[in-house]
Backbone bond lengths (Angstrom), bond angles and torsions (degrees), N, CA, C in turn:
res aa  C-N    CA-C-N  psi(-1)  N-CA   C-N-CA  omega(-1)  CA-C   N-CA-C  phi
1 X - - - 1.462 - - 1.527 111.56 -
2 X 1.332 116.03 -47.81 1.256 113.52 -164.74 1.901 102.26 -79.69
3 X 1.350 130.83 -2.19 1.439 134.92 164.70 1.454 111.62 -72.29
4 X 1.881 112.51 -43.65 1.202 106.97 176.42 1.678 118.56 -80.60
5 X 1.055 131.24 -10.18 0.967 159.33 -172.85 1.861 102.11 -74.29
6 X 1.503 103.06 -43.72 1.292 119.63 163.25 1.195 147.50 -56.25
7 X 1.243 94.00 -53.88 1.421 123.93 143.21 1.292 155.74 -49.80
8 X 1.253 98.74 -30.95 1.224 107.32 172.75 1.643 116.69 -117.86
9 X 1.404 108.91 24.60 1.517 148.42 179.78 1.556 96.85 -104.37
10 X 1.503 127.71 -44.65 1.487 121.62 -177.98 1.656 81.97 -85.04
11 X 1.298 126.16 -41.09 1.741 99.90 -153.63 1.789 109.64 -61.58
12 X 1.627 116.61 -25.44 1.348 135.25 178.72 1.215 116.45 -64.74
13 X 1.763 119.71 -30.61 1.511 127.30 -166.85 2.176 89.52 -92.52
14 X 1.484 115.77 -33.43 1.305 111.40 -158.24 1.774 101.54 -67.70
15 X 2.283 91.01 -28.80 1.563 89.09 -156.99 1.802 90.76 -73.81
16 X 1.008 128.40 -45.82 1.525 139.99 -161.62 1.431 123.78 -68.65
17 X 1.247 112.70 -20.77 1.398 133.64 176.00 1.510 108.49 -55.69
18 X 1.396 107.93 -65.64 1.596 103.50 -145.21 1.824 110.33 -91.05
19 X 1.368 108.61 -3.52 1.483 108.99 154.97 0.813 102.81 -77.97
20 X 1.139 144.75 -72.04 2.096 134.20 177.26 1.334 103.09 -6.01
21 X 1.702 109.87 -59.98 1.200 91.19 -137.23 1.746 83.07 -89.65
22 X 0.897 126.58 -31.89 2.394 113.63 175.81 1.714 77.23 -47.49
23 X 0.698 146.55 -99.41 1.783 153.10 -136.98 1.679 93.68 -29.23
24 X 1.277 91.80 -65.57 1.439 99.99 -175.50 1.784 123.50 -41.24
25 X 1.546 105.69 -50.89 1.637 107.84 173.08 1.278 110.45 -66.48
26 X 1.265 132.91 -32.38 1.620 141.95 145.53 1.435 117.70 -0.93
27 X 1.687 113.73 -71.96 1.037 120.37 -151.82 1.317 125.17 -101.69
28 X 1.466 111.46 1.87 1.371 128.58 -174.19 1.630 129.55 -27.60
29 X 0.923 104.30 -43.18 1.833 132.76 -179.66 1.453 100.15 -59.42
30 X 1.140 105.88 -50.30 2.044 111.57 -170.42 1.313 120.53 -61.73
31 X 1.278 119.84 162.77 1.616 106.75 -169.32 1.693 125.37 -69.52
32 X 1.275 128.50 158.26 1.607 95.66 155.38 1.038 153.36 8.34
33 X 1.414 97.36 -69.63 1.446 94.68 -144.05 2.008 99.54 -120.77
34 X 1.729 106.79 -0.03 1.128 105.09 159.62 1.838 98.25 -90.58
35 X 1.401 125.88 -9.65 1.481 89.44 164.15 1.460 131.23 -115.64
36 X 0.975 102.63 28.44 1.912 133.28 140.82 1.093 125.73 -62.18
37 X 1.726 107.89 -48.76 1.376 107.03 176.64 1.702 108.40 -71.94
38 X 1.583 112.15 -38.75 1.500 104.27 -166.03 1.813 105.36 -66.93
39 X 1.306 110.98 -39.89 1.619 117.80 179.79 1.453 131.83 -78.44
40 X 1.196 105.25 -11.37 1.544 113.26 146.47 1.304 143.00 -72.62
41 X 1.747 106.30 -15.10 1.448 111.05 153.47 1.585 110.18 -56.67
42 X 1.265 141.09 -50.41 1.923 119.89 154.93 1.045 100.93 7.45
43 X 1.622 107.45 -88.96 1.762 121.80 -153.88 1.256 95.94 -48.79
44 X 1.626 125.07 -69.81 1.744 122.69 -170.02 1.220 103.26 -21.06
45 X 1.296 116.81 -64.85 1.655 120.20 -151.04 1.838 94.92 -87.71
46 X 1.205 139.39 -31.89 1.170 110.39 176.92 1.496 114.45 -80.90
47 X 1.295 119.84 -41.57 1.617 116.32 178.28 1.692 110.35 -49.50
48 X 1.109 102.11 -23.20 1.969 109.81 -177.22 1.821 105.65 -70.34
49 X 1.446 101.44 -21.83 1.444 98.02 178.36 1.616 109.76 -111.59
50 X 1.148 105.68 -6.08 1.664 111.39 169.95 1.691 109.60 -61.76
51 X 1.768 91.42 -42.31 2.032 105.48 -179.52 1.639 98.98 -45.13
52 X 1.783 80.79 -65.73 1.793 100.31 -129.10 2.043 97.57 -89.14
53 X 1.195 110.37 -5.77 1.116 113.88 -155.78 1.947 96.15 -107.16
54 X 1.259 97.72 -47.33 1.804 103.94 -157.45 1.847 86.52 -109.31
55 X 1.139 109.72 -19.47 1.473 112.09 -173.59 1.795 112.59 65.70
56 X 1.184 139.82 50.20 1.246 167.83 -178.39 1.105 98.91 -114.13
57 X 1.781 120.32 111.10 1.283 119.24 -172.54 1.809 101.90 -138.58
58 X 1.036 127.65 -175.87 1.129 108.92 -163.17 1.961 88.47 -162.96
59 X 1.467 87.29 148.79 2.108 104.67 172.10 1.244 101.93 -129.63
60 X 1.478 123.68 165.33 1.471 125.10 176.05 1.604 94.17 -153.25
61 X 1.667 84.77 127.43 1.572 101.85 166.45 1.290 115.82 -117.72
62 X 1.260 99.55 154.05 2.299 111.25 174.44 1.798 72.82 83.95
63 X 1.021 133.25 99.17 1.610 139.91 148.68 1.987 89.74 -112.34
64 X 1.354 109.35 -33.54 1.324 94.52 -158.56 1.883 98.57 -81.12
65 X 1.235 123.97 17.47 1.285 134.50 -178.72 1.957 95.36 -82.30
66 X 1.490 115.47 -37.33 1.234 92.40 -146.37 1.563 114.72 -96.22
67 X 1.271 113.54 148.17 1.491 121.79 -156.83 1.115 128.41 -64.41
68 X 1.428 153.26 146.71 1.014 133.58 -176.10 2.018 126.63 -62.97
69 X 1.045 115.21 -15.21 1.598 129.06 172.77 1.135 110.82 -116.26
70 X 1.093 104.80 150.50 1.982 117.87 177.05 1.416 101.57 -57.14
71 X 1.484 88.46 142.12 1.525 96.26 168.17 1.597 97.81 -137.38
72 X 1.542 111.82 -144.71 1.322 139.99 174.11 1.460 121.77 -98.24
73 X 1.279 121.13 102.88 1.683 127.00 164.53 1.213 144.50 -83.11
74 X 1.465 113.65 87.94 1.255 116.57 -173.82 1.242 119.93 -80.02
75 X 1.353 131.43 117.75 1.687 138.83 -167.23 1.559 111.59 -130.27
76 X 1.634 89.10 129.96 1.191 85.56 168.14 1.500 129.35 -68.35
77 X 1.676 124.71 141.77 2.002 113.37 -165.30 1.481 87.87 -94.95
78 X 1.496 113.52 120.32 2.008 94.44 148.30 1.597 97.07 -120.85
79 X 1.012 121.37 -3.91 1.854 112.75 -176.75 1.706 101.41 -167.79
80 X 1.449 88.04 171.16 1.924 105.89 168.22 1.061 95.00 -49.73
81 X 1.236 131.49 -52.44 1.783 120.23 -145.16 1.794 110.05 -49.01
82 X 1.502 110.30 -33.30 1.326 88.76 -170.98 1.470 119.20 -110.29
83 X 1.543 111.76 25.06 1.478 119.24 148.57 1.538 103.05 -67.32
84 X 0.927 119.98 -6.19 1.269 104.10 -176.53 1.730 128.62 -109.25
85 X 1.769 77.48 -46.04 1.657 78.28 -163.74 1.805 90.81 -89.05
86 X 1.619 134.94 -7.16 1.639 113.37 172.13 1.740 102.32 -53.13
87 X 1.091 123.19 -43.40 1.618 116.53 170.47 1.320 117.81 -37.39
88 X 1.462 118.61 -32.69 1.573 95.48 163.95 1.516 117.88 -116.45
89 X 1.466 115.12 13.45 1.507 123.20 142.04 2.068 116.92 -44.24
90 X 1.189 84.64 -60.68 1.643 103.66 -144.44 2.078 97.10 -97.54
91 X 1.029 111.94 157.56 1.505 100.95 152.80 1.421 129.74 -61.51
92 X 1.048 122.59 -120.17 1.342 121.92 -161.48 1.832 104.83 -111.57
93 X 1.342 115.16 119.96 1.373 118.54 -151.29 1.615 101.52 -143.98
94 X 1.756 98.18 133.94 1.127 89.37 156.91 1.609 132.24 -127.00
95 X 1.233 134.59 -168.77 1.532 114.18 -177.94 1.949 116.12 -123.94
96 X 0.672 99.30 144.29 1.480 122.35 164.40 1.462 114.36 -42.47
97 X 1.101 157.05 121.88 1.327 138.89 174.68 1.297 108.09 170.38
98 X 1.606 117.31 161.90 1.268 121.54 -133.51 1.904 99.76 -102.82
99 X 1.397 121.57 146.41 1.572 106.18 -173.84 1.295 115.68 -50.28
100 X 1.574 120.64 -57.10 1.508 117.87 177.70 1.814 113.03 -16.40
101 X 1.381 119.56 -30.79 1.702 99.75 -170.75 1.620 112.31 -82.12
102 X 1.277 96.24 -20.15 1.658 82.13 160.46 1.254 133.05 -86.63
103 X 1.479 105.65 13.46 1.427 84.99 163.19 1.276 120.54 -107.78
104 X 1.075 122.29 2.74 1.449 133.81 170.47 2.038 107.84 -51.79
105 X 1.423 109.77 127.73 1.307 105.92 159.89 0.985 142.30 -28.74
106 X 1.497 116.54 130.30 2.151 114.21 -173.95 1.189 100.00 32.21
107 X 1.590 149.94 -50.83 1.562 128.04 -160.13 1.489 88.66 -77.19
108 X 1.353 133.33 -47.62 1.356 118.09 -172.52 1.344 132.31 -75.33
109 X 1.903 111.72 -22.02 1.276 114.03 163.29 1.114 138.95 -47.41
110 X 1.344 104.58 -46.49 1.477 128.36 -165.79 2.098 98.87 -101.19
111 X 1.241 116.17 5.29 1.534 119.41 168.11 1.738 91.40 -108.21
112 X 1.375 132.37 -13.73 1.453 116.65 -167.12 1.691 88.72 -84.42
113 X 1.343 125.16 -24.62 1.649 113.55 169.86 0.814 127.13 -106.76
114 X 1.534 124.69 31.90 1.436 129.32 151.85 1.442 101.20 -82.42
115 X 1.620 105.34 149.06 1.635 101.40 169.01 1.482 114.00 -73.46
116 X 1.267 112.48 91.56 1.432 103.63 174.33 1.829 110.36 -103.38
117 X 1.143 116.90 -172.25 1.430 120.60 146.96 1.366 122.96 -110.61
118 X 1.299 109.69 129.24 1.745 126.65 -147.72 1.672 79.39 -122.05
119 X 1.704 107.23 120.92 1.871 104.80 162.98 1.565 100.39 -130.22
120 X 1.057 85.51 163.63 1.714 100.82 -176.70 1.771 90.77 -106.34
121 X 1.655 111.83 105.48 1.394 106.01 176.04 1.702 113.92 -94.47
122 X 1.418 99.10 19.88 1.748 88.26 155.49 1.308 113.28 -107.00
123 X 1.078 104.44 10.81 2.160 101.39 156.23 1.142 114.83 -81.96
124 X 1.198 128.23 9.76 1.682 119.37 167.01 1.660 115.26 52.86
125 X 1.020 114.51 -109.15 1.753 112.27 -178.51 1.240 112.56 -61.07
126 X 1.382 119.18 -33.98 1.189 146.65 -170.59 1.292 103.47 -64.38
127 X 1.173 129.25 -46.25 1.494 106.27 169.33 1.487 126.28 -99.04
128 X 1.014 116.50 41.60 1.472 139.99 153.31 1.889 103.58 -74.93
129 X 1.310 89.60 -55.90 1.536 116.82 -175.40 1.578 98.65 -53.61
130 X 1.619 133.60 -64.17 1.432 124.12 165.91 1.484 109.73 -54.02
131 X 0.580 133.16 14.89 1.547 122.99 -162.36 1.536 96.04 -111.51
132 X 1.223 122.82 -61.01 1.229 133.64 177.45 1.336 115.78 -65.07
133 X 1.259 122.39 -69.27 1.703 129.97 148.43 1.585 122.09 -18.20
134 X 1.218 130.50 -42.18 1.620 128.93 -171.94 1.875 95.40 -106.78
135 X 1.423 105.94 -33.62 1.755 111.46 -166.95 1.833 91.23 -62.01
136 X 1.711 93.60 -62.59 2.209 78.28 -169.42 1.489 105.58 -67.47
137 X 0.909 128.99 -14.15 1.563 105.13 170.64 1.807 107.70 -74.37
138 X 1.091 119.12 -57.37 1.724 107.77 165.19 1.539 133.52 -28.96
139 X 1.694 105.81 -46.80 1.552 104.11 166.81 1.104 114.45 -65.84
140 X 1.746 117.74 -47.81 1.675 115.72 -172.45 1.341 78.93 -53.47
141 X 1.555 143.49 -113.46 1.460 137.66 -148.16 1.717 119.77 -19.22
142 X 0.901 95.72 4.95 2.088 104.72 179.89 1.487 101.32 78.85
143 X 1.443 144.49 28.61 1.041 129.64 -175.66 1.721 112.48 -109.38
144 X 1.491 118.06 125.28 1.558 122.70 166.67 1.366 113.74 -42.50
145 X 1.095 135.53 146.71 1.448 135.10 -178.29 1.451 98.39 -107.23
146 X 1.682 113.94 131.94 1.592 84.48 159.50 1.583 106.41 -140.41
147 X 1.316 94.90 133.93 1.803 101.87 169.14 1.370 105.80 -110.83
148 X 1.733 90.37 167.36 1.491 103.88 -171.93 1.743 98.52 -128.91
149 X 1.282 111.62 95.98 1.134 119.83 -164.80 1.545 142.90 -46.06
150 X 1.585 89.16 -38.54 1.438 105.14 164.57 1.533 119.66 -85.18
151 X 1.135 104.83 17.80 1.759 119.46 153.08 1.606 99.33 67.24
152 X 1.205 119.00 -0.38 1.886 111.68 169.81 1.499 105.35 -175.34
153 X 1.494 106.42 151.53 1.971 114.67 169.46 1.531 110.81 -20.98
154 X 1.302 116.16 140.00 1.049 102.52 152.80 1.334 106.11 -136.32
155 X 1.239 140.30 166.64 1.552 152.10 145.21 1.386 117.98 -36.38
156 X 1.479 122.43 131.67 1.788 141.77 -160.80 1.856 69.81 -77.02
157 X 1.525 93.85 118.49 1.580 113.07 152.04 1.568 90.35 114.21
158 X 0.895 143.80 -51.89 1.524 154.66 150.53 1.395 104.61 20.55
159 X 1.524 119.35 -173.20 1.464 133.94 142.93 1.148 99.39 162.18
160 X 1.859 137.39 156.04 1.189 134.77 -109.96 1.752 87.08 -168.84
161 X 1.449 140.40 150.20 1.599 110.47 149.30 1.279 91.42 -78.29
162 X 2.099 89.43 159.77 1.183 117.93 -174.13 1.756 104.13 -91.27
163 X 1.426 119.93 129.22 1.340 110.98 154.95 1.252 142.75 -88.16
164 X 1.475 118.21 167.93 1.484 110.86 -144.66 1.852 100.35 -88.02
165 X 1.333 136.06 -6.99 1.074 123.97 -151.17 1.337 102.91 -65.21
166 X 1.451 120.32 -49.77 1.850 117.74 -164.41 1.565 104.57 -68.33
167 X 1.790 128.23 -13.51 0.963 104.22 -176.81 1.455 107.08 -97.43
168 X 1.438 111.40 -1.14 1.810 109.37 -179.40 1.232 110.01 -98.81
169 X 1.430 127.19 -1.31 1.467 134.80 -171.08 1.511 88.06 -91.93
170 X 1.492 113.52 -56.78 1.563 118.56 -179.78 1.752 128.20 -51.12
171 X 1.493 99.17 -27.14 1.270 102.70 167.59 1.539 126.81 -111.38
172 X 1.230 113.16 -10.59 1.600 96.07 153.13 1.212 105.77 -107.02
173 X 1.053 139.12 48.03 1.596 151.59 123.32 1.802 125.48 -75.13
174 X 1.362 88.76 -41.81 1.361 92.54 174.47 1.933 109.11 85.00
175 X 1.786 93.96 21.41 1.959 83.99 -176.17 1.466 91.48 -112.10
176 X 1.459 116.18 -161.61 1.295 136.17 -141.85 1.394 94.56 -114.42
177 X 1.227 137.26 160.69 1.840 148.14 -166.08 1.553 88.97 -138.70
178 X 1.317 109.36 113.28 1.261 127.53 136.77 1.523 145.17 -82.95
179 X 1.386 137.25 84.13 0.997 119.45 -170.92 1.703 129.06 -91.79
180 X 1.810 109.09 158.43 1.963 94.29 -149.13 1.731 82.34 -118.77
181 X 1.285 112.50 172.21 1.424 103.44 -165.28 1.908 72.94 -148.46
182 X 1.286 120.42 141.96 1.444 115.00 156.77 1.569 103.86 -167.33
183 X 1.360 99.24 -168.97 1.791 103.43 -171.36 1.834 106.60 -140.91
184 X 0.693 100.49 45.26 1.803 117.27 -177.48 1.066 107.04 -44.41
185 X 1.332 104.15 -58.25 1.954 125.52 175.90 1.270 124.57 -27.32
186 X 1.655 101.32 -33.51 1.027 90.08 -176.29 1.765 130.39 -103.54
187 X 1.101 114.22 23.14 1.235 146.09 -163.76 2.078 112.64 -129.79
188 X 1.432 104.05 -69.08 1.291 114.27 174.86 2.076 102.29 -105.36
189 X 0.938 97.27 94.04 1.786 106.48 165.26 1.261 111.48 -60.42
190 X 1.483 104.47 161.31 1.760 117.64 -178.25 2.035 94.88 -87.65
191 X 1.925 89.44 119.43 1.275 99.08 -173.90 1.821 124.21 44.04
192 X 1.501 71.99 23.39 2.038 62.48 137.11 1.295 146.76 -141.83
193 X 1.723 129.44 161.07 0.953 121.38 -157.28 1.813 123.75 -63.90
194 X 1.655 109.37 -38.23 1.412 129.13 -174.18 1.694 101.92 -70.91
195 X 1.040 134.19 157.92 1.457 140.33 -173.89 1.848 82.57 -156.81
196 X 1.153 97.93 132.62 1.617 140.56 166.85 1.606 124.06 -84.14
197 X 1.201 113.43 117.79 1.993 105.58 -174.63 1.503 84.38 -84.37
198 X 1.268 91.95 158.96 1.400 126.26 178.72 1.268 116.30 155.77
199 X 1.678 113.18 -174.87 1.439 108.75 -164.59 1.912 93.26 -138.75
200 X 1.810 87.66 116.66 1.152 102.52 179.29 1.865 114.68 -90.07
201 X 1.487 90.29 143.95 1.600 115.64 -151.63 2.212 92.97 -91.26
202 X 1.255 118.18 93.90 2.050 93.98 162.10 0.997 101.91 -87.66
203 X 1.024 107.25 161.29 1.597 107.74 153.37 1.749 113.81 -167.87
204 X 1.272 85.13 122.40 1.807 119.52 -165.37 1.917 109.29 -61.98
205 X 1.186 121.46 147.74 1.671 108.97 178.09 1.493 98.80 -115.21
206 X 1.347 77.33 171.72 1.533 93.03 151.98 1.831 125.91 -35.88
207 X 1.111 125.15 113.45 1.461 110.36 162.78 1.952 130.68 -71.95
208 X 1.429 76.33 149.65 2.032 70.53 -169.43 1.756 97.96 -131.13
209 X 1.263 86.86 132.24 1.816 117.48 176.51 1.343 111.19 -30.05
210 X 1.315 137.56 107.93 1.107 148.47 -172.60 1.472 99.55 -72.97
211 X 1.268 98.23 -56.54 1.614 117.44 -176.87 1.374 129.99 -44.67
212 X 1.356 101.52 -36.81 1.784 130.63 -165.79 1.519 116.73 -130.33
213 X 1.639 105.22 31.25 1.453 101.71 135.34 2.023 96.60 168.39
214 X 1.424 87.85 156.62 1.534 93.32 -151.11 1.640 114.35 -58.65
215 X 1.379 100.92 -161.78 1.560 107.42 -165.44 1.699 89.00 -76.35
216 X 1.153 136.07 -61.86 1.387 146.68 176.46 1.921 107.90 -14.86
217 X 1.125 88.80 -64.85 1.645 113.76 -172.13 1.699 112.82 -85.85
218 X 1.579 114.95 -6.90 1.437 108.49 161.68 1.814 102.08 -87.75
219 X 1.424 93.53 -53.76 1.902 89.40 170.42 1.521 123.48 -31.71
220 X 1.552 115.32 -35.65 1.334 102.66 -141.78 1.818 94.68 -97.75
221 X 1.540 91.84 -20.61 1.501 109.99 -173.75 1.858 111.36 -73.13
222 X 1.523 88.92 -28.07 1.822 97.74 -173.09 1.481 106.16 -89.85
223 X 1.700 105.71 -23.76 1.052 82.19 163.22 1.573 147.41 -103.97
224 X 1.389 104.71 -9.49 1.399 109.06 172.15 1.848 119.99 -81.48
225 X 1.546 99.32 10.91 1.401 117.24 164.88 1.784 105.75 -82.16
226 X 1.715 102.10 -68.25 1.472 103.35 -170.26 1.938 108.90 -41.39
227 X 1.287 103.77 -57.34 1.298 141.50 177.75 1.326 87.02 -13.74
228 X 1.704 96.72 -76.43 1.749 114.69 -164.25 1.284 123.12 -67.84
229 X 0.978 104.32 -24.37 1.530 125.31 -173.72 2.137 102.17 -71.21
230 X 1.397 108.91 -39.77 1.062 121.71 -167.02 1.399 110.16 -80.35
231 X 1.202 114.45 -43.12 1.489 111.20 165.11 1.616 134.26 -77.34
232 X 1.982 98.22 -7.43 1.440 102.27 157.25 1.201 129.75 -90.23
233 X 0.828 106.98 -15.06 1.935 116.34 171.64 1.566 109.87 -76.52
234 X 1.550 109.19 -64.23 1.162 118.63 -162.61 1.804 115.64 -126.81
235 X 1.249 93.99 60.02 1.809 122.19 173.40 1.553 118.00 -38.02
236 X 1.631 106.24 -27.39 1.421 108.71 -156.19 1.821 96.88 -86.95
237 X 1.630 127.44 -13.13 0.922 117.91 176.43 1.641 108.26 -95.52
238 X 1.024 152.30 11.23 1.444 154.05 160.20 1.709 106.34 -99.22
239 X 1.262 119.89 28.91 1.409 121.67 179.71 1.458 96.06 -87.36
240 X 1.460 122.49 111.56 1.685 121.85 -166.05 1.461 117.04 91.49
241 X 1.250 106.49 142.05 1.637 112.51 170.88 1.497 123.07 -90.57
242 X 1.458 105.23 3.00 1.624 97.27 158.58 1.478 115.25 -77.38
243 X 1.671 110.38 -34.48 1.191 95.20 -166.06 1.605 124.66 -68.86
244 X 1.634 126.90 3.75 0.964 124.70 179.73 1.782 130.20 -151.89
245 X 1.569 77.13 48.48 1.366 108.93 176.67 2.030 121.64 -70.36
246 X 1.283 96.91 105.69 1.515 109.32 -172.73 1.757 99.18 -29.29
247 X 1.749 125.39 130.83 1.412 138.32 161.57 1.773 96.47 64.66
248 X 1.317 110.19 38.35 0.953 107.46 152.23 1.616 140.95 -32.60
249 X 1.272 134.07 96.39 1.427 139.36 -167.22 1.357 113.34 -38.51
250 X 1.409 119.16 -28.55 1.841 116.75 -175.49 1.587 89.81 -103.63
251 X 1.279 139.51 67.76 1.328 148.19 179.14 1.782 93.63 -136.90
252 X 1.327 100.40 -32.83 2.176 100.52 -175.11 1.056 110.18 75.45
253 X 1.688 98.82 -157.73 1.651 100.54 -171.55 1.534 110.80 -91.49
254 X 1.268 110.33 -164.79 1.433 110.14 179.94 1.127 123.47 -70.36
255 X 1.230 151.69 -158.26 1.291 158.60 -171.80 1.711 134.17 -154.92
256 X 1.344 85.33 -101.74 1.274 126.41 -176.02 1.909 112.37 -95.39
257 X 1.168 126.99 128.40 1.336 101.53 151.99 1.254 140.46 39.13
């Protein structure tokens, strides 16, 4: 059950995709954040079959953590699932991520007009430089930023070094660091086809002062939160010290941010 269940979860994403993405070249002219609102119906309709379809359901705790103005979101990556569904965590958000995804078919068309931030990570310093440059124009537009620090998926028990961009965007910005703690992984895997029901756990922290202390010291703070946060929820994957050995080799290449 849960193969066909799979299956017919890609046949829903193949049928739903590629009007998004004509809609999407459509709307170019319009502002932001009305074409956020129109291209996030996707998510509506695919997270509706993530519920009801794959049975992948999801709770969120610490909501009362999050600040009143956009800030910076640092999340932990273990799968697609939560490009998707932090959109209906969070307000209006955009992500960090590398140009190559737009060029991908209909998924990338219709992501080249979302407001995202698009970097070219073979500029090296240089995309520090987009990062900051496309990120404050996103907050001024009211949009959450979100990076995924350890720059790609990793495996429930995992951990990755964290990079510095979301915490230097956050502090010469002057916004607030949110950090997200969840267990996706273990339900939706990195690239794979089968998806698992269950009920996925976020859970939001404390926010920390962008303003009042550097990029170094928001990293180190977000991360020995996510970190901690991950082994209090979900203990049963840190059983052993292989399983959470810093740049772990089954973590892959980079990604994201």
């Amino acid at each position: 059950m849960t193969t066909l269940r799979s299956l017919l979860f890609a046949l829903v994403l193949a049928f739903v995709t590629p009007p998004f993405a004509l809609i999407g070249l459509c709307i170019g002219p319009l502002a932001p954040m009305t074409r956020y609102r129109i291209l996030t119906k996707w998510t509506d309709i695919t997270l509706w079959f993530v519920w009801h379809l794959l049975g992948i359901r999801f709770r969120v705790i610490g909501r009362e953590n999050l600040p009143a103005r956009p800030g910076v979101i640092l999340c932990k990556h273990q799968s697609a699932w939560e490009t998707m569904a932090l959109q209906h965590v969070f307000p209006a958000i955009c992500f960090v991520l590398k140009k190559e995804l737009l060029r991908v078919p209909f998924f990338g068309w219709g992501l080249s007009r979302m407001p995202m931030i698009a970097i070219d990570r073979a500029a090296g310093k240089d995309a520090l430089a987009q990062v900051l440059e496309q990120g404050t124009r996103r907050l001024a537009e009211g949009f959450w930023v979100v990076v995924f620090p350890e720059g790609t998926r990793v495996a429930p028990g995992t951990t990755r070094r964290y990079k510095p961009g979301g915490g230097w965007l956050a502090h010469k910005a002057g916004v607030p660091v949110i950090p997200v703690a969840h267990n996706a992984g273990e339900f939706w895997r990195r690239n794979a086809f089968i998806k698992y029901p269950g009920e996925i756990i976020v859970s939001i922290g404390p926010s920390i002062d962008g303003a009042a202390h550097s990029a170094e010291a928001i990293n180190t703070q977000a991360r020995n939160w996510i970190e901690g946060e991950m082994k209090r929820l979900f203990p049963h994957h840190y059983r052993g010290a292989a399983g959470s050995v810093e740049g772990s080799a089954a973590a892959g290449e980079d990604e994201e941010g």
